[in-house]
N, C-alpha and C positions, 0 to 999 in steps of 0.2 A: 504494500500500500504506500509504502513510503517513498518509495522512487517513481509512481505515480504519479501523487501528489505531488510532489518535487520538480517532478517533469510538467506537470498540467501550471502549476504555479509558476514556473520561471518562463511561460511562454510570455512575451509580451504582449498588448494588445494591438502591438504593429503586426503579427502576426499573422492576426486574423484577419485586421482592415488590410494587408496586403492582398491578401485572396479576393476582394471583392471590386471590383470592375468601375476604375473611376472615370473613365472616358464613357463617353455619351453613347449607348448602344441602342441601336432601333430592331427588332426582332418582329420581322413579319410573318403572317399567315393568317388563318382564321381565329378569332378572340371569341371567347365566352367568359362573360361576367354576371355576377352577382348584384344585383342591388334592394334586395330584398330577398325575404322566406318562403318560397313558392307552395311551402304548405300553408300559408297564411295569405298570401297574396297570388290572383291569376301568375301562371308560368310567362304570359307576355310581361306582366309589369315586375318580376323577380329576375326573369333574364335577358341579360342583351347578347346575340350573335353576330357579331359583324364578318363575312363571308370575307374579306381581303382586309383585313387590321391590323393591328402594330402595335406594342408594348415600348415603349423608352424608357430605357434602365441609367441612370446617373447615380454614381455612387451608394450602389448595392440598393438602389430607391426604386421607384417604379416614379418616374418624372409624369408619363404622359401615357392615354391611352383610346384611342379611335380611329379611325379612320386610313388607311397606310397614304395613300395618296395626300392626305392634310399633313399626315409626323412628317414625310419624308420632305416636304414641299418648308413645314415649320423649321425641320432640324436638320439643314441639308449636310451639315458637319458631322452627322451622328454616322457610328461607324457599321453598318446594316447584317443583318443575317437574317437574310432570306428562307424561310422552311417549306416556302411552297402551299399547298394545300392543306398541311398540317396542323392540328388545331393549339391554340394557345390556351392555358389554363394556367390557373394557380395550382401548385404543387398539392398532392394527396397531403391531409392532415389525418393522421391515425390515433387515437386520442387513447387507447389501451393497450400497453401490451406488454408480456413478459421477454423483454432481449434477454436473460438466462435460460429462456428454453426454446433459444434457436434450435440446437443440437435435436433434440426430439421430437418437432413438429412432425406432425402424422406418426406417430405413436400407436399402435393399436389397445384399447380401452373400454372400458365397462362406463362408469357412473365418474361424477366430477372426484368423488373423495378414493375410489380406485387408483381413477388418471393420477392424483396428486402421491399419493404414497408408491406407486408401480411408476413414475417416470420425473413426476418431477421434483420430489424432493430430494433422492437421488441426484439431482442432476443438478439441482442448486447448493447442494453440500461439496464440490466441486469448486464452486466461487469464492471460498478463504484462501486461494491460489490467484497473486494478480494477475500472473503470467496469463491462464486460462481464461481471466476475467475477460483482460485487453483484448485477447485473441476473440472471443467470442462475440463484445463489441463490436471489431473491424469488421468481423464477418455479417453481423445482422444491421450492421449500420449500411454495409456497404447493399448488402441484399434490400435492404426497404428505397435505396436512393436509385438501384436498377429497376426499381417499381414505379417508381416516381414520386414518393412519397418526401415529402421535404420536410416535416415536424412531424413527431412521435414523443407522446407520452410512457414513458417504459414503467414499470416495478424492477428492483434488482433484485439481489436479496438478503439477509440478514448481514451480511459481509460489506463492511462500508468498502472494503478494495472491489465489490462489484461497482459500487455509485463512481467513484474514483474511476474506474476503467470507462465508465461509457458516459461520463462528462469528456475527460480528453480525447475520446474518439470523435465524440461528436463535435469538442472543440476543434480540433483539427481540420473537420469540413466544415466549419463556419456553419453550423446547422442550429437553427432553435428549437432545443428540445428541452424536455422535463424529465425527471428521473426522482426515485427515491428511494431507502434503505425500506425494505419489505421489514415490515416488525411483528414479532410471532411470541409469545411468552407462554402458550400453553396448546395443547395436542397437534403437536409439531415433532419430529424427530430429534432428540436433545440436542445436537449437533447445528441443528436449526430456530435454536432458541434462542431467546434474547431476555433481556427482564425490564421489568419498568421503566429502573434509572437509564441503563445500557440502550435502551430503544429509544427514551425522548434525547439522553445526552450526545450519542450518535446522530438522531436524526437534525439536532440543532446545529451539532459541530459542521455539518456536511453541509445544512441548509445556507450556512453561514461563510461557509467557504464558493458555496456553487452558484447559488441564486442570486440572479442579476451579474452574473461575467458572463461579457460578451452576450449572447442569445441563449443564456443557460437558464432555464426555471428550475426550481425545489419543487418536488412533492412528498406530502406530508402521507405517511403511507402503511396503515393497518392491512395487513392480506386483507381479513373478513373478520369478523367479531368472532366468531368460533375458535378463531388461534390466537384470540388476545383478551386478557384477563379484563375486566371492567375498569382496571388499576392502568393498565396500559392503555387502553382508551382513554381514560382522564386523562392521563399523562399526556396524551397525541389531542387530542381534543385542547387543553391548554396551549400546548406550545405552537395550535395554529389560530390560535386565540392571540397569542402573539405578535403572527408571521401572515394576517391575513389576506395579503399580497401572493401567499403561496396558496397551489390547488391541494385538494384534496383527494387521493383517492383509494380504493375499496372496489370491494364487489360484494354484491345484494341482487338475492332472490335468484341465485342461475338456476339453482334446483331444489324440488318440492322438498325431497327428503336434507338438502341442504337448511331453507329456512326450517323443518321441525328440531334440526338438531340448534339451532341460534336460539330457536327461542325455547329450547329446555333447557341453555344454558345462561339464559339468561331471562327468567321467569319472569321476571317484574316487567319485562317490557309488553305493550301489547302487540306489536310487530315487527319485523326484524330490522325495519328503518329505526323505529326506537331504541334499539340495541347502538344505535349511535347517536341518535339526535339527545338523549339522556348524557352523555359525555362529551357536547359542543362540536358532533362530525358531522353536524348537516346544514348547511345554506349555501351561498352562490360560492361559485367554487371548488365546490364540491361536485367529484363524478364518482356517478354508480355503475361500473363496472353488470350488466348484464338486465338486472331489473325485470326479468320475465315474466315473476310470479308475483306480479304488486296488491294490495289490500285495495279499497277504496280512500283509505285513511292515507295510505302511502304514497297514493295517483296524487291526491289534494296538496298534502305535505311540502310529496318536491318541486310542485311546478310552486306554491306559494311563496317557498326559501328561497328560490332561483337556483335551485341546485341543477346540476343535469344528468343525465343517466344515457347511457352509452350503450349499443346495440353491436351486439358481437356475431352476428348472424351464420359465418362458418363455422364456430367455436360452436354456439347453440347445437347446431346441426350434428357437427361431429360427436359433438357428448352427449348428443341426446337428451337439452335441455328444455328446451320447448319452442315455442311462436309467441318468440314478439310482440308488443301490439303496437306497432308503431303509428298506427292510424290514430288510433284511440289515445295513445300518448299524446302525439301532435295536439289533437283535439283540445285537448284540456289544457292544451298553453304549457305543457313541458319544455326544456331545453334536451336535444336528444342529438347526440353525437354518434359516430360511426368507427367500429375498428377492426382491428383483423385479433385483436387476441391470441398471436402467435405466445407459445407454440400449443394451447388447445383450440387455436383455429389452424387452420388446416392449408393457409396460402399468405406469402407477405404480399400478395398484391389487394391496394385498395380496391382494384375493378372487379376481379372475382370477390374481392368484400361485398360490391356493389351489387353483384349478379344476384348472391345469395338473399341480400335484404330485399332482394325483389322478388324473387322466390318464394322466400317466407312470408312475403305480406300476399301473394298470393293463396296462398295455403290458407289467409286468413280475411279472403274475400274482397282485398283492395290492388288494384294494377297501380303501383307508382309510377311516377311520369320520370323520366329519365332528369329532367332538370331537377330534381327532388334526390333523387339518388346520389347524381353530382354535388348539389348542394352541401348534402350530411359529408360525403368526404369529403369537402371542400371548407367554405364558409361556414356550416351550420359546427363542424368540430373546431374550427380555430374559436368559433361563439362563444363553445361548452366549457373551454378551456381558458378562455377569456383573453384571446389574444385575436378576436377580431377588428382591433384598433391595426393589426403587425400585418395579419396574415388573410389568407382565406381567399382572397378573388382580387382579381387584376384593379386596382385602384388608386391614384398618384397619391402619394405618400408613404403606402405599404411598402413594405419588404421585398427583393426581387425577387421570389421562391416563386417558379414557374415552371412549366414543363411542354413540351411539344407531342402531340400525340399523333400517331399513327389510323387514320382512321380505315386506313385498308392493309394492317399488317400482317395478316395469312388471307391464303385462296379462300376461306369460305368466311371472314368479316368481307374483304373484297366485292365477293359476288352477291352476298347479300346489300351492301352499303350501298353498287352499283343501281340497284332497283328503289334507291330513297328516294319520296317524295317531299320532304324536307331536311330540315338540319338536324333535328329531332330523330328521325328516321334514321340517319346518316351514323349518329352518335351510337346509336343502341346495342347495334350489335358489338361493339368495342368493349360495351358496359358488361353486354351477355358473355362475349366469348374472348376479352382479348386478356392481355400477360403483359408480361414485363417487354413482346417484339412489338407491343404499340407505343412502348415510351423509346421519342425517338430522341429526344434532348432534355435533359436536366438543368435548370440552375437555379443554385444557391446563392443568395445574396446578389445574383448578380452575374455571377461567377460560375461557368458550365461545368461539370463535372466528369466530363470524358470528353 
C-alpha cells in the first residue's frame, strides 16, 4: 500500500493536466444530447440529434456544441477530427460496480449469498496484495474504457491497498471516478472483516487523501447491512454526516430471501431501507445498488430523500434476482441510475447493460424508447451520482468524456441499421446487439485514449 500511495501522491497535478488537450479541437459527426429526462418529458423535447454536428473541446472543456458547418465556419483554427457518420455521445457512466471481481465475471452460480461465499469473497481476500490490487485495476479500468465507459463508480474491498490501487489507475487516465473501502464487520469470512473503528478510521483516512484530487470522488461504503453491525453503520452513517459532499453506496432488496435475512437481523427496523435510514445512510446521495424488491414505504422514502437506486439489469438476470420496475420507479419521481454490476453482471459493456434493461422492462409490460435507455447510461447516472453539473451529455462547460460510436459495426447491426426509418431506428440495434466493435473512439478529458 505504501509504495502506492507514495507513487499516486508524488504524481503532480501537471501530470494529469498534461494528458488533457489544450488546443482547440473540433470533433465531427453525428451528436446526441441530453437536455432533459425523456421519462419525464416527450423524447422530442429530452433529445436533440443533429445528423452532421460537432463537439469543441478546449482545454479538456467541451467549449461549443451544434451544428459542424456553424463550429467549423466559428472556429476555423480549431484542429478537426472528422469521424464521419459516427455518432457522438457522452461517455457511458456506470454508476455500480465491483472492479475486484473483474477476475470472475461469469462465474457459474446458484442464489446472491452462494455467488458471494463460492466466488467472491474468495477473490476479494486476494486484494491485501497491492501488487494484484494494481494489476486488476489496469485491467478493469482498461476493459470499461474499450466499452466506452468514461466514469464508474466501483466498491473495492476491505483492503485500503485495493482503494489505493484503483485511485492511481484511474488517476493515470485522467478519468473521474469514485471508489471506496467495502466495510464488513460481521458474517463475512474473518479474513474479510473489518471493525467499527478500523472501517470509519480507514474509510476517512482514504476519503481524505482521495476525494476531490484531480477527478477522484470518495465513497462512503457498507457492502449491505447484513455484513455490518448496526455499530458500523453508525459509524459510516456519521462520518458521511461529515463528508456530505461524498456519495453513498450499498445495495438493497437484490433478493427476497436477501431482504428476510436484513431484517431478522435487524428486527427493529420495519424494512430493509430502515436498516439504514435508522443510522443516517439514506438521502441524496445516496445509491441503492439493485432495489428490486421495494415496500410501498420504501418507493415513497427514496424518491422523497433524493436518494437514487440503480438498476443492474444483467447482474439481476444472471443471479436470478428478479424484474425491475423501472417504469413504476420513474413514475413516482425516483432518481434511477444504470450499471453493469460487474463481476455479478455478466458484461462490462454499458450497451449490452442497455439491451438487458430493455428486456426486463419488457418482461414487465413496458417497451422503452431507446432515448430513455441512452439516457440512464448517460445523463440520468452522472444525475444519481451527482455529477451532472461535470458529466452526462455533450454541453459547453462539461467535461470532454465522449465517445464515437459505430452504428454499423458487425454485418447484422449493418443490415438491420441499413433498413432505419429514423435516427431512433438507426440507434437501436447498437443498443440490442453491439460490444465494445461499436466504440470506435474514446476521450477522456479531452484526451483520446488509443
Amino acid at each position: 500500500m505504501h509504495d502506492l500511495a507514495t507513487t499516486a501522491m508524488h504524481q503532480s497535478h501537471c501530470d494529469v493536466r498534461a494528458r488533457v488537450v489544450t488546443a482547440k479541437t473540433l470533433i465531427l459527426g453525428q451528436t446526441l444530447t441530453f437536455a432533459d429526462d425523456p421519462f419525464k418529458v416527450p423524447v422530442a423535447e429530452a433529445a436533440i440529434h443533429e445528423p452532421r454536428g460537432g463537439v469543441l473541446i478546449e482545454d479538456g472543456l467541451i467549449a461549443a456544441v451544434g451544428p459542424a458547418d456553424d463550429l467549423q465556419h466559428a472556429h476555423p483554427d480549431a484542429i478537426v477530427t472528422d469521424m464521419g457518420s459516427r455518432l457522438l455521445t457522452a461517455g457511458f457512466v456506470d454508476s455500480h460496480a465491483h472492479y475486484p471481481q473483474t477476475a470472475i465475471i461469469a462465474s457459474w452460480g446458484k442464489r446472491l449469498v452462494d455467488w458471494l461465499n463460492t466466488y467472491t469473497f474468495p477473490e476479494e481476500a486476494r486484494f491485501s496484495d497491492a501488487d494484484y490490487a494494481r494489476e486488476t485495476a489496469e485491467r478493469y479500468l482498461d476493459l470499461t474504457l474499450m466499452n466506452g465507459t468514461t466514469t464508474v463508480c466501483s466498491f473495492c474491498t476491505i483492503h485500503p491497498e485495493s482503494v489505493e490501487a484503483f485511485f492511481v489507475e484511474a488517476r493515470k487516465r485522467g478519468l473521474r471516478a469514485m471508489a471506496g473501502k467495502t466495510c464488513m464487520d460481521q458474517n463475512a469470512p474473518e479474513d474479510l472483516r473489518d471493525t467499527v473503528q478500523s472501517s470509519h478510521d480507514d474509510s476517512k483516512r482514504l476519503l481524505e487523501r482521495w476525494h476531490g484530487v484531480d477527478r477522484l470522488g470518495y465513497a462512503i461504503t457498507p457492502r449491505f447491512s447484513p455484513t455490518s453491525t448496526p455499530e458500523q453503520l453508525e459509524a459510516l452513517g456519521a462520518l458521511w454526516a461529515e463528508h456530505p459532499e461524498c456519495v453513498m453506496q450499498t445495495h438493497l432488496s437484490e433478493q427476497t430471501d436477501e431482504v428476510e435475512w436484513a431484517l431478522s437481523l435487524h428486527p427493529e427496523a420495519r424494512d430493509y431501507l430502515e436498516t439504514y435510514e435508522m443510522h443516517g445512510l439514506v438521502g441524496e446521495g445516496a445509491l441503492f445498488g439493485h432495489a428490486i424488491h421495494l415496500t410501498e414505504r420504501e418507493r415513497a422514502r427514496i424518491a422523497e430523500t433524493g436518494a437514487s437506486v440503480v438498476h443492474c439489469p444483467t447482474s439481476n438476470t444472471f443471479i436470478g434476482s428478479g424484474l425491475f420496475d423501472l417504469t413504476g420507479l420513474a413514475a413516482c419521481g425516483m432518481r434511477i441510475a444504470l450499471a453493469t454490476d460487474t463481476g455479478g453482471g455478466s458484461s462490462f459493456s454499458m450497451l449490452r447493460t442497455m439491451a438487458a434493461a430493455y428486456e426486463i422492462a419488457q418482461l414487465r409490460g413496458a417497451a422503452l424508447h431507446p432515448a430513455q435507455l441512452y439516457w440512464l447510461a448517460t445523463a440520468g447516472s452522472a444525475r444519481a451520482m451527482r455529477l451532472d453539473g461535470k458529466i452526462g451529455t455533450l454541453a459547453p462547460g462539461l467535461e470532454a468524456d465522449l465517445i464515437a460510436l459505430d452504428l454499423a459495426s458487425t454485418a447484422a447491426i449493418a443490415q438491420r441499421a441499413s433498413r432505419a426509418e429514423d435516427f431512433w431506428e438507426t440507434l437501436f440495434p447498437t443498443i440490442m446487439m453491439g460490444d465494445d466493435r461499436a466504440v470506435a473512439q474514446v476521450w477522456v478529458a479531452g484526451r483520446t485514449t488509443r
